[in-house]
N, C-alpha and C positions, 0 to 999 in steps of 0.2 A: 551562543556567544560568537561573536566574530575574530576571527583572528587573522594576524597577519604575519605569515611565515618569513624568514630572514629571507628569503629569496624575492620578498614582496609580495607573495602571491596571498588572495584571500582567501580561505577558507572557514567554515562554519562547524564551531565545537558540534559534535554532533550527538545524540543521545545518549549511546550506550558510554560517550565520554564523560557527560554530565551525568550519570546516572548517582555518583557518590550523592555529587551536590545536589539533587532531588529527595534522594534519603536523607542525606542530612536537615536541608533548610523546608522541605517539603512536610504535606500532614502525615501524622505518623495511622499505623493500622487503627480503621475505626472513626475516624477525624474525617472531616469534610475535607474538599481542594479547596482553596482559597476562591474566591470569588473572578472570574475572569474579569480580565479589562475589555472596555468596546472595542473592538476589531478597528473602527471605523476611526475611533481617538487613535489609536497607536499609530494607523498606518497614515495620518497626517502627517503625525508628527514623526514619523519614520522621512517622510516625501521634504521635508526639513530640515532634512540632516538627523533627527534624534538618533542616534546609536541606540541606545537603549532601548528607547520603541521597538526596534527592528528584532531584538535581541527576545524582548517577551514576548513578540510575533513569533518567534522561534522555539521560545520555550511552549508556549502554547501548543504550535502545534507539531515539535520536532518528535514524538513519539508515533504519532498517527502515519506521521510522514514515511517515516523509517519503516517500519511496519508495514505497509503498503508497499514500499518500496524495494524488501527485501521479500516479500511475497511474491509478489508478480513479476522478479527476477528468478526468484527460487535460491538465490544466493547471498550470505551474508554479505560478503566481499561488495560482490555488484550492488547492492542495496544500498552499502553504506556509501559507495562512490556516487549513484544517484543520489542519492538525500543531497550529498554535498553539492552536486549540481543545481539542485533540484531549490536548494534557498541560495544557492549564489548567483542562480539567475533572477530570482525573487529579487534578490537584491540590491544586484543593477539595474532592475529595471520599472521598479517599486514608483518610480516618477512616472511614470507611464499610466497606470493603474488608477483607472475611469469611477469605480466601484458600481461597473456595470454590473457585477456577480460578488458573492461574494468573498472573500478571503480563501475560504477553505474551498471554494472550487476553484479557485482559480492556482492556490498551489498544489491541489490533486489535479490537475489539467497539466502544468505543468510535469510533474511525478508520469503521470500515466504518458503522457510524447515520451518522455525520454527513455518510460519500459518499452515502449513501442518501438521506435526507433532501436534499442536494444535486442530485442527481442528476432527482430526482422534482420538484425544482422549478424544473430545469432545463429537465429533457424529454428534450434530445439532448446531448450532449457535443460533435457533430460534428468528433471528431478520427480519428487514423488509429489502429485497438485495437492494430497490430501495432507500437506504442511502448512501451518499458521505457525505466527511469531506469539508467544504469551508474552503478558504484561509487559515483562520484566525483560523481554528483548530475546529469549533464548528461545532455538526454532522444536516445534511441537508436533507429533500428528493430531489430527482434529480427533480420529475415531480413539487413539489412548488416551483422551481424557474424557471418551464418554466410556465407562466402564458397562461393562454388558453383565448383567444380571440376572439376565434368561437364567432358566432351567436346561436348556439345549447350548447351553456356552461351553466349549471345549478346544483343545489345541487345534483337531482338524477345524472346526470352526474359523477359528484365528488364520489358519492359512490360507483359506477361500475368500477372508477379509483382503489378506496382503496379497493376494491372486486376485482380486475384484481392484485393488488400487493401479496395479500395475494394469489393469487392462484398460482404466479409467484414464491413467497417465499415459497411456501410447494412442488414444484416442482423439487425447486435448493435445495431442502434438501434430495432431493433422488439420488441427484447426487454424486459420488465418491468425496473426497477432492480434488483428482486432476484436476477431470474433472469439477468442480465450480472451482479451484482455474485456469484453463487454460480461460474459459469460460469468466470470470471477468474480468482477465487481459485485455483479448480481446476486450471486449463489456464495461466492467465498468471505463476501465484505456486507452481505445483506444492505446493498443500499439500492436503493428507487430508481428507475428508468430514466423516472427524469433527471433526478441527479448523476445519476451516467451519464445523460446527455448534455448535462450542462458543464461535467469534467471533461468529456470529447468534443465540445463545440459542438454539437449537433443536436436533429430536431430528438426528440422521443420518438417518435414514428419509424427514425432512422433506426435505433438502438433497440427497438421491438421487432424489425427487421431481419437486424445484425445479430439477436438473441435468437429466434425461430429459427433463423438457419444454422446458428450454433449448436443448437438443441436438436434438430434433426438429425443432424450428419452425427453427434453422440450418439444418436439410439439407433441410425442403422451400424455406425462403426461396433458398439458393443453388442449388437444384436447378431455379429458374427460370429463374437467369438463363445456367445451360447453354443 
């Protein structure tokens, strides 16, 4: 939803604000999602003035956004300031928008420059990479929700786990913005080269590139600290 602050400034309800009104007007456990609308119908009628357009452009994909967003920030705070960026430029600039690509790469193209940008003028993130956002918006480790079952699972165990993440987090902080932000996408967001490449503007070749040298500098960086 859009809104406009008494100061006049715009801002975009953002996920975890609408979260009631998704539970409430949304399918309940068990239920299917509603049927989406064409990407293609809204964002005319966005480019038209439709508010509303714009708005189920937003609901649609304001959880993916956020998500990603507060990922590859590592931070709720900066997440959620990105999101808001991140459709307020959608926004203004939705007249522009050729439908050379589609919807969803081109607001995760967006999303990803501004963690870029972020990131680079950050330096480090210094959080733990082995965090993902669940469902429902609350931040998670990936390995506590795979529950270990071994026969050889035990506390020292568990500590060579959180000894294995921190070695894996001081590694990916040596890595360039780009080359963690290709790195994640691939391995933290399981999505496809090419669709990386087409969220970074660039070719696949590039991003298979940007991934190999990602991946190397990992295995000689944690092959030290064997």
């Amino acid at each position: 939803m859009i809104i406009v602050s008494d100061t006049g400034k715009t801002r975009i309800a953002p996920a975890y604000v609408n979260a009631a009104r998704f539970a409430a007007s949304g399918p309940r456990a068990g239920e299917g999602r509603p049927a989406r609308v064409d990407d293609t119908l809204l964002i005319r009628e966005a480019q038209q003035g439709n508010t509303a357009a714009f708005e189920e452009l937003v609901r649609q994909y304001d959880r993916a956004v956020l998500r990603l967003a507060v990922h590859l920030t590592g931070s709720q705070e900066d997440g959620q300031d990105i999101y808001q960026e991140a459709f307020l430029r959608a926004y203004i600039n939705l007249a522009r928008f050729r439908f050379e690509c589609s919807f969803y790469t081109w607001i995760y193209r967006i999303v990803t420059n501004l963690c870029l940008d972020h990131l680079r003028k950050k330096n480090s993130r210094g959080r733990d990479v082995i965090t993902t956002v669940s469902p429902d918006g609350e931040q998670e480790e990936v390995l506590n929700r795979m529950p270990d079952h071994r026969p050889g699972a035990s506390p020292e165990r568990s500590l060579v786990r959180r000894e294995l993440r921190q070695c894996i987090l001081h590694a990916l902080e040596r890595l360039s913005a780009r080359e963690r932000m290709v790195f994640e996408l691939k391995h933290y967001h399981g999505l496809r080269l090419r669709t990386v490449a087409g969220i970074l503007n660039t070719t696949e070749g590039t991003i298979k590139n940007t991934l190999f040298r990602a991946t190397h500098k990992l295995r000689i960086q944690l092959a030290e600290v064997r």
